[in-house]
N, C-alpha and C positions, 0 to 999 in steps of 0.2 A: 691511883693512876692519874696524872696529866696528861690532860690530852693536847699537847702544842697547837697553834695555828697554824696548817695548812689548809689547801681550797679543795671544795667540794668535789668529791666523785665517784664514780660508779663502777666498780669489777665485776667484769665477767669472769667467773671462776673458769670456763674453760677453753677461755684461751690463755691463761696464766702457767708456762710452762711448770712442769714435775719433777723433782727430786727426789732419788730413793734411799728412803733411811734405811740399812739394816742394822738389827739391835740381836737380844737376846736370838727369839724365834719369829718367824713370821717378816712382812715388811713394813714399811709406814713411806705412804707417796704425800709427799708435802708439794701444796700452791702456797704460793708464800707475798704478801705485799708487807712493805715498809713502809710506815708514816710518821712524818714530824724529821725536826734536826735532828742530826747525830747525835747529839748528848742526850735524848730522851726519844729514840726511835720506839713506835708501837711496830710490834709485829701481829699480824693477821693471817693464817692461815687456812684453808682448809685442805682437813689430812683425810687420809683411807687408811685403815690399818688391816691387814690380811687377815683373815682366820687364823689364830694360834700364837698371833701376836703378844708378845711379852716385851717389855721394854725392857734397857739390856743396864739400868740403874736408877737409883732412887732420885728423883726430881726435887729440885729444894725449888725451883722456878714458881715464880706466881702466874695463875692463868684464871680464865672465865672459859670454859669449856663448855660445848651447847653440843648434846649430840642429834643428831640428825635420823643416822639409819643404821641400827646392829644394836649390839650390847657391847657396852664399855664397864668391865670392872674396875675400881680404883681401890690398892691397898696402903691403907696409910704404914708410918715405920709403927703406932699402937697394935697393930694388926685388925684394925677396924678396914669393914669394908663396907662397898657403896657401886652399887651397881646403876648406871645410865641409860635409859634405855631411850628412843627417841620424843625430842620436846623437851628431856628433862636436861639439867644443867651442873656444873659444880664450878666455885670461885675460890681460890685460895689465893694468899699473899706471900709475895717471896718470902723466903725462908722462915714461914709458920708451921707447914708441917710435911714432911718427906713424902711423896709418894710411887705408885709404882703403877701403870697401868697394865691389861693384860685385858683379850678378848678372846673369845673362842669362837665365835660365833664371822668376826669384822665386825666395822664401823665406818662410819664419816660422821666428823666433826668439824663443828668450824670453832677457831682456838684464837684468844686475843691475848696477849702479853705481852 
């Protein structure tokens, strides 16, 4: 990842208005910043994802994923899985390997891509 030149600063997560994803089951409330020009914006999020949360398609996206609070399962398309739980983290590169998330529990994450 590049990370382009723009200038220093500081988000407060909650005044960053919310979006509601719905997918499969469950919801995903995304705060969302954009940083850098257009031809190589970083996106920054942090998400909530409901209890029972299943994503609703296999992700080819690259992310650095840091969970915060819940469990976050992650199924690759191998059918390997990798469960998150707060502190711990996972990094994949665009279209390295598919994956799928699903929690049963919730989460918050904070997500950079």
């Amino acid at each position: 990842m590049y990370i382009p030149p723009f200038p220093f600063g500081v988000t407060n997560w909650s005044e960053i208005e919310s979006t509601e994803h719905a997918v499969e089951t469950g919801v995903a409330i995304w705060r969302t910043r954009f940083f850098g020009d257009e031809s190589n914006k970083i996106r920054v999020r942090m998400v909530e994802y409901s209890a029972g949360y299943l994503a609703d398609h296999w992700c080819k996206k690259g992310h650095i994923l840091f969970c915060l609070e819940g469990e976050l399962e992650t199924t690759l398309e191998d059918v390997r899985k990798f469960i998150l739980t707060p502190g711990t983290s996972y990094q994949v590169g665009d279209n390295a390997e598919a994956h799928q998330s699903y929690t049963r529990t919730g989460a918050r994450l904070f997500i950079v891509d």
